[in-house]
Backbone as a printed PyTorch tensor [residue, N CA C, xyz], in Angstrom:
tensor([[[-76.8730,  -1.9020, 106.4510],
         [-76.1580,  -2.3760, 105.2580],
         [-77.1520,  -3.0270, 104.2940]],

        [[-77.0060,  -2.6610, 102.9600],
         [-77.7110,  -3.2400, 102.2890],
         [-77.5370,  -4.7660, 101.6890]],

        [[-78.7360,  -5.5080, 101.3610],
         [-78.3510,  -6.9670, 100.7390],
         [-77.0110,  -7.3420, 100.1230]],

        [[-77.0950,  -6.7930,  99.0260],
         [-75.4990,  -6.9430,  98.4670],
         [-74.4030,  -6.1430,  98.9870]],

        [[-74.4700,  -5.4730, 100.1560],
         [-73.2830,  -4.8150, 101.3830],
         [-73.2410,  -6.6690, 101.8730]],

        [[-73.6570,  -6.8740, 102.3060],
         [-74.1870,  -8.3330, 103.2380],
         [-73.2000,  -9.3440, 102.5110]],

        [[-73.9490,  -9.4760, 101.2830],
         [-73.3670, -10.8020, 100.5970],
         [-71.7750, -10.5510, 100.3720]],

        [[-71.4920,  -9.5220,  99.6100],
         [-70.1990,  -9.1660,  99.9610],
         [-69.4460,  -9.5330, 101.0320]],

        [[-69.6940,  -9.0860, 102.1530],
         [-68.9000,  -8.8600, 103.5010],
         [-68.8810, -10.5210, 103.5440]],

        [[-69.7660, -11.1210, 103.7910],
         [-69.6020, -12.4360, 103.7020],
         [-68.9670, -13.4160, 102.8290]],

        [[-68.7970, -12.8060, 101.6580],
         [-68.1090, -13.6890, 100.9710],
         [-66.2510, -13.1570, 100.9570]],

        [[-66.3840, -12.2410, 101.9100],
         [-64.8030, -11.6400, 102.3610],
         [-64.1850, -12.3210, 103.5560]],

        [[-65.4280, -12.7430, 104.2970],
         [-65.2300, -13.1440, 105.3310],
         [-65.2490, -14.6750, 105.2220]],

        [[-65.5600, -15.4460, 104.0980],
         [-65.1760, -16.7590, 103.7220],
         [-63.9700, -16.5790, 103.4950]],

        [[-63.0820, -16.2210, 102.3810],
         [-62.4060, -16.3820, 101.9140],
         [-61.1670, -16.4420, 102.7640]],

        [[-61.7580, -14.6790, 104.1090],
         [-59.9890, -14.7350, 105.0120],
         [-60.7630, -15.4420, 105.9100]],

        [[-60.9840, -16.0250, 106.1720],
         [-60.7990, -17.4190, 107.4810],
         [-60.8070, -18.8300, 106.9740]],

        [[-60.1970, -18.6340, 105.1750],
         [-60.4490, -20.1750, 104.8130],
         [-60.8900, -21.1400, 104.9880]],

        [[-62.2060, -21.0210, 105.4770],
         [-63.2430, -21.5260, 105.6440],
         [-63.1600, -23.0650, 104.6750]],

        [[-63.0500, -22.1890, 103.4510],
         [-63.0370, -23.1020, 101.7160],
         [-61.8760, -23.9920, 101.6180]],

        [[-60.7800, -24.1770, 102.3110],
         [-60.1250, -25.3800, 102.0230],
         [-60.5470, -26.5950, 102.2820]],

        [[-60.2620, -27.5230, 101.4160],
         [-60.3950, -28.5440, 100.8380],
         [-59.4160, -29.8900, 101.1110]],

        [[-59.9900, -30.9730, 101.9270],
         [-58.7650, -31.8470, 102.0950],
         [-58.9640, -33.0620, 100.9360]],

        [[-58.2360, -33.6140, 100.0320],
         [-58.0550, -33.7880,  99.3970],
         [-58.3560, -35.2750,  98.7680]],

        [[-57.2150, -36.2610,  99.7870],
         [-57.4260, -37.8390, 100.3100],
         [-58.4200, -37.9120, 101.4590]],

        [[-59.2510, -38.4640, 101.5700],
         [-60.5070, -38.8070, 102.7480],
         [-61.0360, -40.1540, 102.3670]],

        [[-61.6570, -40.9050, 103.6330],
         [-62.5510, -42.0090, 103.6200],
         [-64.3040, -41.4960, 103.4650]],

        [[-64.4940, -42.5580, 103.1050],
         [-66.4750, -42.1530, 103.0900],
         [-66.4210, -42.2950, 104.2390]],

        [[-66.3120, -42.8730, 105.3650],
         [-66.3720, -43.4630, 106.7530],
         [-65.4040, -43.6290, 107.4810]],

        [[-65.3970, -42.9150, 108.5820],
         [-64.3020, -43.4030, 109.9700],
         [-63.7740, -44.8450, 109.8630]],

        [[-63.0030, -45.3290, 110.0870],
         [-62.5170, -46.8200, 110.1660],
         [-61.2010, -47.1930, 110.4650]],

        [[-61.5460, -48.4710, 111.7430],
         [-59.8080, -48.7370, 111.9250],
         [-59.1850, -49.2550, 110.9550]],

        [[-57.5160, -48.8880, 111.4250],
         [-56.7980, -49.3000, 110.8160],
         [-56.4780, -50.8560, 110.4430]],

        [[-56.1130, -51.0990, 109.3620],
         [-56.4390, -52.4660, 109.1480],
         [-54.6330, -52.9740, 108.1480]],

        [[-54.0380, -52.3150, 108.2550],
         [-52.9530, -52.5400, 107.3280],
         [-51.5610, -52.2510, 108.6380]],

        [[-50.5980, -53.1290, 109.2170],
         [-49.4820, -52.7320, 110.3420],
         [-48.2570, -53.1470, 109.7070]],

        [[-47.7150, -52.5390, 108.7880],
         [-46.4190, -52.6910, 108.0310],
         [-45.1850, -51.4490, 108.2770]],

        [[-44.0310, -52.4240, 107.5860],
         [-43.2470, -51.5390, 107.6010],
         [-43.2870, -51.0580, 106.0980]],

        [[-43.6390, -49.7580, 106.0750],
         [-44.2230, -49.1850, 105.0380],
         [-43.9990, -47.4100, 104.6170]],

        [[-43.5860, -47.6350, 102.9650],
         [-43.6980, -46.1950, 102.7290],
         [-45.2480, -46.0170, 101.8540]],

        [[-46.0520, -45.2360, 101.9620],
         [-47.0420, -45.3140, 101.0910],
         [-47.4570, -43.6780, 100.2860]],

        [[-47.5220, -44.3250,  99.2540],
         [-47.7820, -42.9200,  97.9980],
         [-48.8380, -42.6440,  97.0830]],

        [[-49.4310, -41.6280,  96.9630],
         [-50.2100, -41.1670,  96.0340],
         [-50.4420, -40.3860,  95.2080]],

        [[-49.4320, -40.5280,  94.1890],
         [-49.0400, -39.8640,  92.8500],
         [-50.3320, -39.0350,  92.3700]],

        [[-49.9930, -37.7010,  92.1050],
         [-51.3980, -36.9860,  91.6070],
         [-51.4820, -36.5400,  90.1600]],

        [[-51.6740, -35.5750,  89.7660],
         [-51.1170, -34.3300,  88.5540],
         [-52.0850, -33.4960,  89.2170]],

        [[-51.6220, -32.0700,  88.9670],
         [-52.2210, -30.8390,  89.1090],
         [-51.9380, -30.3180,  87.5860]],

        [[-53.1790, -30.0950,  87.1600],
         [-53.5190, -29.5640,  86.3120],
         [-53.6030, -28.0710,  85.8910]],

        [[-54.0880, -27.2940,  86.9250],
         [-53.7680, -25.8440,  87.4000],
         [-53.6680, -25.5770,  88.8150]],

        [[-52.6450, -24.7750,  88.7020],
         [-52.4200, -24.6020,  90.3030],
         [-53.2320, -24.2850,  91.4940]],

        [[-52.2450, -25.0170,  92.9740],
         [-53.4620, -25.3320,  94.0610],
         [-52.1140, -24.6580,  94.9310]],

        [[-52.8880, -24.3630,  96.3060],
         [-51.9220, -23.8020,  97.5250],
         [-52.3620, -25.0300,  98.6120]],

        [[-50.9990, -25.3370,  98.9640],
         [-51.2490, -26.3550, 100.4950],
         [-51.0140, -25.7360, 101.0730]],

        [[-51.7510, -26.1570, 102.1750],
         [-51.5100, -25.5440, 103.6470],
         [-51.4870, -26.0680, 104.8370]],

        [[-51.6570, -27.4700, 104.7680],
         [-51.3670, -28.1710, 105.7130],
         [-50.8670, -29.9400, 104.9000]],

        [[-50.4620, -30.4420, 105.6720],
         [-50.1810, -32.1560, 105.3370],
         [-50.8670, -32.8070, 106.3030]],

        [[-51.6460, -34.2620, 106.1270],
         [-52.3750, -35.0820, 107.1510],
         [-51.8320, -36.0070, 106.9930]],

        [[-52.7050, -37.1040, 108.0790],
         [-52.0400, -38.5260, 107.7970],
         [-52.7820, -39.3310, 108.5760]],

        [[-53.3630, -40.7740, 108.1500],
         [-54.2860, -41.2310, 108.8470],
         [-53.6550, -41.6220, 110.4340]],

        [[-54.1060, -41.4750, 110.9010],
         [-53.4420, -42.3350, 112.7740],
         [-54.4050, -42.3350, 113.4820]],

        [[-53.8520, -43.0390, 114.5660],
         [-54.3950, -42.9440, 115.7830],
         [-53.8750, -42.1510, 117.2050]],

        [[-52.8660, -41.1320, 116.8530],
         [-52.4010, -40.5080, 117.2480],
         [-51.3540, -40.9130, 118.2120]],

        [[-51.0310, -42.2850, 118.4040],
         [-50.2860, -42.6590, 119.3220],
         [-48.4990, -42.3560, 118.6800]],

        [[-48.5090, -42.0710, 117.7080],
         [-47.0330, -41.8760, 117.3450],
         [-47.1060, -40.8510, 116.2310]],

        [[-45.5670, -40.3430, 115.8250],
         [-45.9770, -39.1950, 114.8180],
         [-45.9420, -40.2610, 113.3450]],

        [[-46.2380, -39.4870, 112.7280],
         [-46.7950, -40.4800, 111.0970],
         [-45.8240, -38.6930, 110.1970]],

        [[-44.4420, -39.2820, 109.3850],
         [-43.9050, -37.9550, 108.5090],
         [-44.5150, -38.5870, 107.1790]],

        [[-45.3070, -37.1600, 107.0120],
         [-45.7400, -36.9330, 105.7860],
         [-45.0250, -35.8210, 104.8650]],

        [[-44.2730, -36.0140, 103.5350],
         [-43.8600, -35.5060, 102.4420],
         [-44.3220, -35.4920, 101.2670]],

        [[-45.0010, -34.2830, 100.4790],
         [-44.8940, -33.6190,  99.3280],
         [-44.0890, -33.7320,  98.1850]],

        [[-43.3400, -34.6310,  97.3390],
         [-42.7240, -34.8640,  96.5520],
         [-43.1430, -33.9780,  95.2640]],

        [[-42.1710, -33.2790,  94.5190],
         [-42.1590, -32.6670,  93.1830],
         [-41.3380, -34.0360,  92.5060]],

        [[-42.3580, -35.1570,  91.1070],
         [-41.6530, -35.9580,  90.6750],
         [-41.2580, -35.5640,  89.0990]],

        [[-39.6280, -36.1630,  88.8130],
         [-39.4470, -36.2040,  87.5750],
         [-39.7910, -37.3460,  86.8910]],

        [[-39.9620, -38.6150,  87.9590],
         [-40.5020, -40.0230,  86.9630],
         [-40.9260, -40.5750,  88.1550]],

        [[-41.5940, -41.9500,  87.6910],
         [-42.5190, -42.7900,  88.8690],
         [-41.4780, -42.8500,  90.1560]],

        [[-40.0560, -42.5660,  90.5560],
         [-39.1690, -43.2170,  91.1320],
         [-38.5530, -41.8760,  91.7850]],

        [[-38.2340, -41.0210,  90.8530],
         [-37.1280, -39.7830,  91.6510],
         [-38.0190, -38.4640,  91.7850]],

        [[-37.5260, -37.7930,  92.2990],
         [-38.0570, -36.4020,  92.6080],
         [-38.2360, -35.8370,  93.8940]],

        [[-37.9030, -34.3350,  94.4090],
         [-37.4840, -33.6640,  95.0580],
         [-38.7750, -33.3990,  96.1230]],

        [[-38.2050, -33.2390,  97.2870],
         [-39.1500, -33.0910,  98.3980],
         [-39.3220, -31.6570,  98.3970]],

        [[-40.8650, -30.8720,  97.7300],
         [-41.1400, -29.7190,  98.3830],
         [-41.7350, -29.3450,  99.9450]],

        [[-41.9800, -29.8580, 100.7910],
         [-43.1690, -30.0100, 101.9750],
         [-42.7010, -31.2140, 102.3410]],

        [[-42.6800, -31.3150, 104.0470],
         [-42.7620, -32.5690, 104.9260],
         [-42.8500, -31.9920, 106.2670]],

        [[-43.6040, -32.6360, 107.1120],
         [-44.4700, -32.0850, 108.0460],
         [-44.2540, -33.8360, 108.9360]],

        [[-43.8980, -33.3620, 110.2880],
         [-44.3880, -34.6310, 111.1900],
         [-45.8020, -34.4200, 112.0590]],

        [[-46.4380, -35.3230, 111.6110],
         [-48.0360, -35.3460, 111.6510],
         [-48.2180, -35.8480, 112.8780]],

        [[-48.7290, -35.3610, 114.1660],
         [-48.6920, -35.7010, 115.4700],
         [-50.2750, -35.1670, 116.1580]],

        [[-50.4500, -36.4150, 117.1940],
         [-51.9290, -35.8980, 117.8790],
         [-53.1380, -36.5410, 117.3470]],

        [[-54.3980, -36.5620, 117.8390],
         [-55.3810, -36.8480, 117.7400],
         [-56.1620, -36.9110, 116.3590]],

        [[-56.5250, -37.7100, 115.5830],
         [-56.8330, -37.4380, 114.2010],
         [-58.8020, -36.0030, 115.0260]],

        [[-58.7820, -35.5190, 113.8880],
         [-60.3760, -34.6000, 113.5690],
         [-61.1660, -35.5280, 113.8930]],

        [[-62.0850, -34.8930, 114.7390],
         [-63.7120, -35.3410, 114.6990],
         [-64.1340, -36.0680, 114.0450]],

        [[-64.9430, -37.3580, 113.7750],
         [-65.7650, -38.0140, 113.1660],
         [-64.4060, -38.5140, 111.5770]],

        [[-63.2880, -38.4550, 111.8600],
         [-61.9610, -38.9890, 110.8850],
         [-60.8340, -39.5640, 111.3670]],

        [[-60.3730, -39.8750, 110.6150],
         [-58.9100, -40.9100, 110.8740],
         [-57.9480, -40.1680, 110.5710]],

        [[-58.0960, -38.1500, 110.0940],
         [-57.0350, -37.8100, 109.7400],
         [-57.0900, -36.9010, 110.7390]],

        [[-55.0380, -36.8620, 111.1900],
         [-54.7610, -35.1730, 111.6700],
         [-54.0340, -34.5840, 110.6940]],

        [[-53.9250, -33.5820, 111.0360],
         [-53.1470, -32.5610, 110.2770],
         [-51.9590, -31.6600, 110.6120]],

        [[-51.1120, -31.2680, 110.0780],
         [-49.8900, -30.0480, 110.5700],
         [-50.1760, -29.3130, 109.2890]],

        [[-50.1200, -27.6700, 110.0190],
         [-49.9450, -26.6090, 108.9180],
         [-48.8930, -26.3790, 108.5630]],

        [[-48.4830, -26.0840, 107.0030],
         [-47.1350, -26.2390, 106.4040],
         [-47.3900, -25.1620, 105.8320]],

        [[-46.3860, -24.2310, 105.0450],
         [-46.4720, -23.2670, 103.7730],
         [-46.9810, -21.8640, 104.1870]],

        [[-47.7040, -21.4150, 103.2800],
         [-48.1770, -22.3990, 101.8060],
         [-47.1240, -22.8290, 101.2810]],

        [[-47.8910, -23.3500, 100.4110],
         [-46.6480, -24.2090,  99.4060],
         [-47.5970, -24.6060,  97.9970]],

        [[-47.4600, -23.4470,  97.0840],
         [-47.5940, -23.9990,  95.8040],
         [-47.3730, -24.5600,  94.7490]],

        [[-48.0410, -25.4860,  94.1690],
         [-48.0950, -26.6300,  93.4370],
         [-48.2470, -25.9450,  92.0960]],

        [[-47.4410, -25.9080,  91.1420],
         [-47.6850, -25.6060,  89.8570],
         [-47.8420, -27.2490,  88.9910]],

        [[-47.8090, -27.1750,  88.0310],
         [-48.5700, -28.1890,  86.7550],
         [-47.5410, -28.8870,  86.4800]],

        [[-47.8100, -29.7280,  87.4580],
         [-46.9370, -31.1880,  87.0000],
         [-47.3540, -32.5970,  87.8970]],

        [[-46.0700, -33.4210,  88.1770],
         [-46.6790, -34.9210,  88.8170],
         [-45.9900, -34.8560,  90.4620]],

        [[-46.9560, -35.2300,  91.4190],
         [-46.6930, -35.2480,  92.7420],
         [-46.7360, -36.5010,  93.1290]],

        [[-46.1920, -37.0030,  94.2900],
         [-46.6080, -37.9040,  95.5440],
         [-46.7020, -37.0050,  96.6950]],

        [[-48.0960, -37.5970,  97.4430],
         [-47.9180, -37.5990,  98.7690],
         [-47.6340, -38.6020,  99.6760]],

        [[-46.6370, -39.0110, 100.2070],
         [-46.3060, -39.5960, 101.2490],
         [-46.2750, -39.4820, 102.3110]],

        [[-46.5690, -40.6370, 102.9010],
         [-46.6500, -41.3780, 104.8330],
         [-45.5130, -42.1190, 104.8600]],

        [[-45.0540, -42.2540, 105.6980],
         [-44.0760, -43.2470, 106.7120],
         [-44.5490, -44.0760, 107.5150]],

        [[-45.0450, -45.0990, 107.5470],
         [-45.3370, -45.8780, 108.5890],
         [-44.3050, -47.0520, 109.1220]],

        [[-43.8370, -47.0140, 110.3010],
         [-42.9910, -47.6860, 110.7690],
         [-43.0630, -48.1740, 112.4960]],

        [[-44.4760, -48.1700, 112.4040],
         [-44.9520, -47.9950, 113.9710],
         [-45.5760, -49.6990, 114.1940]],

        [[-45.9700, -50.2860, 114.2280],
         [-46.6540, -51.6260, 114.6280],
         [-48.3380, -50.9340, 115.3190]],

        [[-47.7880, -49.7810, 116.3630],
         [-49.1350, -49.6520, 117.2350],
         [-49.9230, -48.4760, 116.2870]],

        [[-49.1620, -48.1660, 114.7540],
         [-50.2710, -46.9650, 114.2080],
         [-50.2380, -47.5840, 112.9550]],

        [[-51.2990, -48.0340, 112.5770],
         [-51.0290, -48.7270, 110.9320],
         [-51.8120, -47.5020, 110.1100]],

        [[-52.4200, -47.9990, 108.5210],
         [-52.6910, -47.2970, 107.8300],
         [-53.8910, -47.9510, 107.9180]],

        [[-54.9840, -47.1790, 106.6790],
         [-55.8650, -48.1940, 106.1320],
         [-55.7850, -48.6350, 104.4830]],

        [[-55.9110, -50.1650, 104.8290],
         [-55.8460, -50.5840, 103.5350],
         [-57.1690, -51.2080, 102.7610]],

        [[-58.1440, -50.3750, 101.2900],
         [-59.4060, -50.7460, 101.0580],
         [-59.6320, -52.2020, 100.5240]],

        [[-58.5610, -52.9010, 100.5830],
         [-58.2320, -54.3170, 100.1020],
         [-58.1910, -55.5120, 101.0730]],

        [[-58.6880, -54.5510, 102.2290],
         [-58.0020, -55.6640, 103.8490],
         [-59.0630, -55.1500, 104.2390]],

        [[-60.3220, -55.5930, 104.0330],
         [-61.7110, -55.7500, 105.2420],
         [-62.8250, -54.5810, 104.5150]],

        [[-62.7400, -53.9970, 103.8840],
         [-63.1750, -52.9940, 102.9740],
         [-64.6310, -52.2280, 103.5710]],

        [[-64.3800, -51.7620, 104.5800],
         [-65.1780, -51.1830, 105.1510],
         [-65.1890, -49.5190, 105.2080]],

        [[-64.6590, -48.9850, 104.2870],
         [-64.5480, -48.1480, 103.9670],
         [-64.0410, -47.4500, 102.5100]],

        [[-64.3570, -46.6760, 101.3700],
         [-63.4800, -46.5580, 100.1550],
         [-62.3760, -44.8750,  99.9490]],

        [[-61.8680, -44.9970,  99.8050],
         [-60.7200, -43.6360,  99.6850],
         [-61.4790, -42.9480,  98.4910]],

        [[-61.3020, -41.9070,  98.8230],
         [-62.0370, -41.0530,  98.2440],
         [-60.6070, -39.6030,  97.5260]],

        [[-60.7100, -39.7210,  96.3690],
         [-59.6360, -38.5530,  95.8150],
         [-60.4800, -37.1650,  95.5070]],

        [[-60.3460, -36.0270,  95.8530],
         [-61.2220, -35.4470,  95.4750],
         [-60.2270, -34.3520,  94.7470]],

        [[-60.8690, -34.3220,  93.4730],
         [-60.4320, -33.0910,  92.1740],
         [-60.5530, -31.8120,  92.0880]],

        [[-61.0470, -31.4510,  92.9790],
         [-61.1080, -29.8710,  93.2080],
         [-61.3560, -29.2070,  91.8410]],

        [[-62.4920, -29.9290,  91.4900],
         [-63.4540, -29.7180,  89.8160],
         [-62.4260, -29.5700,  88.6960]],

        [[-61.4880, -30.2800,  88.5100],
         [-60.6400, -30.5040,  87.7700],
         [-59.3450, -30.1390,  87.5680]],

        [[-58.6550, -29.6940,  89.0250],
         [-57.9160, -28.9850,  89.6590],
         [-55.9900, -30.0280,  89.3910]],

        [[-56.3390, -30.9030,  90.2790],
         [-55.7780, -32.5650,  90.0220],
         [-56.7840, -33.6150,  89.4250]],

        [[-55.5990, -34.6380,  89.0850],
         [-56.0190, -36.2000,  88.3930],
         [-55.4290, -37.1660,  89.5250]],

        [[-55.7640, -38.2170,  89.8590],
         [-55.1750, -39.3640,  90.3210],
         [-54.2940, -39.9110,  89.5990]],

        [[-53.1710, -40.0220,  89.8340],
         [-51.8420, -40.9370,  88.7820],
         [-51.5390, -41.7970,  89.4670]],

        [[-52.2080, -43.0600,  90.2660],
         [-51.7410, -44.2390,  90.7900],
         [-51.3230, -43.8780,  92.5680]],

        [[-51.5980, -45.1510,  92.7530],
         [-50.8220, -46.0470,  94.1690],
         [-49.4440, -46.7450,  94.7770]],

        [[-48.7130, -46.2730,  94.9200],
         [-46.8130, -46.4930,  94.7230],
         [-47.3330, -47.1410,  96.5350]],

        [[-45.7380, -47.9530,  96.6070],
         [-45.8140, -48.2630,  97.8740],
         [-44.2540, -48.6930,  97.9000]],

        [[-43.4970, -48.8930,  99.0320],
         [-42.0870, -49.4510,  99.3920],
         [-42.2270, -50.3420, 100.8680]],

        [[-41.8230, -51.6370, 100.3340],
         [-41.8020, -52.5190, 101.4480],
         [-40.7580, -53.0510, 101.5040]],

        [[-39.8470, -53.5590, 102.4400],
         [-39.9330, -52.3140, 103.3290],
         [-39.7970, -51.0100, 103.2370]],

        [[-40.0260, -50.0910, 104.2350],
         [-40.2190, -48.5430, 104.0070],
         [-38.6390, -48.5140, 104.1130]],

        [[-38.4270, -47.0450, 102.8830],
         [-36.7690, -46.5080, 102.9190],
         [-36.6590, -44.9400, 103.1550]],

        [[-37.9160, -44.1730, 103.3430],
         [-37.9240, -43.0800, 104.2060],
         [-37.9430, -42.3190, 102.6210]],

        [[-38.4090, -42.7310, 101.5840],
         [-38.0070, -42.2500, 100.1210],
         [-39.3790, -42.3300,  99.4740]],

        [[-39.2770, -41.9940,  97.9890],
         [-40.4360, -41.7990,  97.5530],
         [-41.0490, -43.3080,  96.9500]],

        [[-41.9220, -43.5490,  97.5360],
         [-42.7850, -45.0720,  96.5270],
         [-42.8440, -45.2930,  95.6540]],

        [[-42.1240, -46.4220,  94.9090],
         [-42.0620, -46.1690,  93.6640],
         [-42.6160, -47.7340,  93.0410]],

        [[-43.0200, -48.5030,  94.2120],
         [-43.6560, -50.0800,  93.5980],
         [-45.2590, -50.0020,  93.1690]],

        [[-45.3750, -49.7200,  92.0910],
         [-47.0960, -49.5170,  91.3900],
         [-48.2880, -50.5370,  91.9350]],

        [[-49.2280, -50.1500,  92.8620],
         [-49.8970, -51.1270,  93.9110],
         [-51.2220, -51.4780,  92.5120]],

        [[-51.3380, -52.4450,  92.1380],
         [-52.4040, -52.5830,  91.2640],
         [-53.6300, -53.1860,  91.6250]],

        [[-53.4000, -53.4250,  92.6670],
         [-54.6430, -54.2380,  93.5900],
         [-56.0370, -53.3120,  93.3430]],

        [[-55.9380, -52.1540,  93.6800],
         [-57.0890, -51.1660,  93.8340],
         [-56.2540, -49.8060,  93.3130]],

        [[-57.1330, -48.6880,  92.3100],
         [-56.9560, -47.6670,  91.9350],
         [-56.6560, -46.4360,  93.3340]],

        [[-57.1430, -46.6080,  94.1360],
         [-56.8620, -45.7260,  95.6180],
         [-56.6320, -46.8360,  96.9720]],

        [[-55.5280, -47.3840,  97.1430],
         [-55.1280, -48.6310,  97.5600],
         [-54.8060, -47.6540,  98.8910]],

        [[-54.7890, -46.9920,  99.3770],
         [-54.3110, -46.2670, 100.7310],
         [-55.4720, -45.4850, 101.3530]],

        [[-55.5040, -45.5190, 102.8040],
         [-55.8100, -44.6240, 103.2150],
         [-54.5560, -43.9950, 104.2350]],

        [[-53.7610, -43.2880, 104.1690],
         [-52.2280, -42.3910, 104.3400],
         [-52.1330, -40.9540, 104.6990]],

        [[-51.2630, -40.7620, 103.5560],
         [-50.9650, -39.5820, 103.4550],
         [-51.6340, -38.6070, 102.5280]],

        [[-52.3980, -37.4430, 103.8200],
         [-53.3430, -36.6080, 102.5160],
         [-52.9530, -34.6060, 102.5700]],

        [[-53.6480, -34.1870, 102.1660],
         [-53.2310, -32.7010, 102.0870],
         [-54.3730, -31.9070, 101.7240]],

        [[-54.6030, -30.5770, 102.7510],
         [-55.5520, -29.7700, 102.1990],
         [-54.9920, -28.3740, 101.3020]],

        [[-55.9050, -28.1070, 100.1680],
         [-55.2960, -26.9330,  99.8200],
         [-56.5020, -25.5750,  99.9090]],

        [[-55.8360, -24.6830, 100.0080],
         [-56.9040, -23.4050,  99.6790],
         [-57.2480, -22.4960,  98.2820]],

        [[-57.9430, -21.8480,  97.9010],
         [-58.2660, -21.5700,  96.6480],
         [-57.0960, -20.3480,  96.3390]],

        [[-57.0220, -20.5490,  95.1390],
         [-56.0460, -19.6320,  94.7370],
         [-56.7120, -18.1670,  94.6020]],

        [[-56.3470, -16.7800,  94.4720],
         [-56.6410, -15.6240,  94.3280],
         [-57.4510, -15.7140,  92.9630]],

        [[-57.4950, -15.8130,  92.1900],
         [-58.7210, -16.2220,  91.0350],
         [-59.6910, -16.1440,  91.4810]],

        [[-59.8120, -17.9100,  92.5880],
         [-60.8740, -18.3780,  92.5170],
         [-61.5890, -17.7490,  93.6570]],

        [[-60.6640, -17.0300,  94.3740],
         [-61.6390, -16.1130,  95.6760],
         [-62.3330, -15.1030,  94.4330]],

        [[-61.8310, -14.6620,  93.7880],
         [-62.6910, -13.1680,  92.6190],
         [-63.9090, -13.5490,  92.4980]],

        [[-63.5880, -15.4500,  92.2010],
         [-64.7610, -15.4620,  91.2230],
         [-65.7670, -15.8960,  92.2820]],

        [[-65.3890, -16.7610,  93.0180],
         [-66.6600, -15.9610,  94.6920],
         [-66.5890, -15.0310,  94.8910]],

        [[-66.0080, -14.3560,  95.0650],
         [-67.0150, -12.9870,  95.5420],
         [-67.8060, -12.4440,  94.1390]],

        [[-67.6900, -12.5880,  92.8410],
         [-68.4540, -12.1450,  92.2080],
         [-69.4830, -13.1330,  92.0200]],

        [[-69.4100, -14.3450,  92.2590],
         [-70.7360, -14.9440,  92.1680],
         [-71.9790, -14.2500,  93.7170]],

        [[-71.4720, -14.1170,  94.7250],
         [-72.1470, -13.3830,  95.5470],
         [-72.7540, -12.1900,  95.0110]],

        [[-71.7010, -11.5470,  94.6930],
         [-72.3890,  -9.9220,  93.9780],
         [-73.5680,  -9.9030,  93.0330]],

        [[-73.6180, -10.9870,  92.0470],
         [-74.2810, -11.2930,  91.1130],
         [-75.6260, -11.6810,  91.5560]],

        [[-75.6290, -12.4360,  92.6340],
         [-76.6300, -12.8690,  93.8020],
         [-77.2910, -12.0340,  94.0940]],

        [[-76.4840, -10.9340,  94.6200],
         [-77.1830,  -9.9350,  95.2700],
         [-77.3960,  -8.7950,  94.3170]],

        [[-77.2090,  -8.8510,  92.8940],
         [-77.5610,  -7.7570,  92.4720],
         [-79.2750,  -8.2660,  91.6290]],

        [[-78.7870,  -9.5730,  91.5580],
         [-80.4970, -10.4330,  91.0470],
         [-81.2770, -10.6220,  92.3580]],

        [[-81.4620, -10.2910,  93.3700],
         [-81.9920, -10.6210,  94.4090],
         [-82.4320,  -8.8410,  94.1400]],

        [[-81.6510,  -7.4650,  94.5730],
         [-82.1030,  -6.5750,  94.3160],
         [-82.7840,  -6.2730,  93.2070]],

        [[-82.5870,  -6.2780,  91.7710],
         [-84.0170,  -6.5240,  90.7840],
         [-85.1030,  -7.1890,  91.3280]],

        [[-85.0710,  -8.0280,  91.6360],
         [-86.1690,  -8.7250,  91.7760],
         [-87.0210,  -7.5810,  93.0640]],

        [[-86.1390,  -7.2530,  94.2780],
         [-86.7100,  -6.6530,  95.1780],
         [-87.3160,  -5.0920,  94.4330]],

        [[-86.7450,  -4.5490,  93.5790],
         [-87.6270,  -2.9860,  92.5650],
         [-88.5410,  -3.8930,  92.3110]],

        [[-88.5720,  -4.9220,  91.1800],
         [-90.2960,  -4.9730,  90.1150],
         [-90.9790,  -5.4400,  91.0250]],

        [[-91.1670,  -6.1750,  92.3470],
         [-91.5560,  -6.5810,  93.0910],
         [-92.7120,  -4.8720,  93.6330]],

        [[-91.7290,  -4.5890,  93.7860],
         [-92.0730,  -2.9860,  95.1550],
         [-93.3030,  -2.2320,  94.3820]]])
């Protein structure tokens, strides 16, 4: 097979084993939990252009399940549950998050929460305001989503968060979600590969 046979096949073979999804909410650093409430906690987003989920996470320690929900919102307060997943088991390697596969489930251009449930004493959350040994990290998927705030309900009502946490701009470590690239953005990998390999072959003629 030739070079750009190669790069190709490989960039086919990224795409179907989704390799490329992306989890979304993360810590810079592993860290216990430091927050044991009775608690709903939220993290209002915008998607800007559309994303595919495919799974829901949630920080734990795996000793109890942690329900995580997907909210489609019409205002800081109401809006409809697309996705909810009970998040159970061992958080990932070298993280505080596990995960359940959901969907897909696509997100078109508007305002979300993701929500956790915490109602456990023995599984808390993390909070970057309580011992700060770690910072939440939102990641934009290069301009994919925006961050729209920190909601919280104390006590928890099994509903969407709607008390604006102003303490810190990413006040949770909770409820997070990975998504995978949309059909676009697989094209435009595989043509950045091709492109690779068709400047890698020039170079290999004037070379010869």
């Amino acid at each position: 097979m030739t070079k750009l046979g190669v790069l190709v096949a490989a960039a086919l073979a990224f795409t179907a084993t989704g390799a490329s999804a992306a989890t979304v909410i993360t810590l810079s650093n592993p860290t216990p939990a430091n927050q044991f409430l009775d608690l709903d906690l939220g993290i209002n987003f915008t998607v800007n252009s559309a994303v595919t989920v495919n799974s829901l996470g949630a920080f734990t320690n795996g000793s109890s399940p942690i329900t995580v929900t997907l909210y489609r919102l019409t205002s800081t307060s109401t809006g409809t549950a697309v996705a909810s997943a009970s998040v159970t088991g061992l958080p990932d390697v070298g993280s505080n998050y596990a995960f359940t596969s959901i969907g897909p489930v696509l997100l078109t251009a508007g305002l979300y929460q993701i929500n956790a449930r915490y109602n456990n004493p023995a599984n808390g959350n993390y909070n970057p305001n309580s011992g700060n040994t770690a910072t939440v990290l939102f990641n934009t998927l290069g301009g994919a989503l925006s961050f729209s705030g920190s909601y919280y309900n104390f006590p928890g009502t099994d509903g969407i968060a709607s008390t604006l946490d102003t303490v810190s701009q990413l006040s949770y470590g909770a409820g997070t979600f990975a998504v995978v690239p949309e059909p676009a953005t697989w094209g435009l990998l595989i043509a950045g590969f091709v492109m690779v390999g068709v400047a890698a072959r020039r170079r290999a003629v004037l070379t010869a």
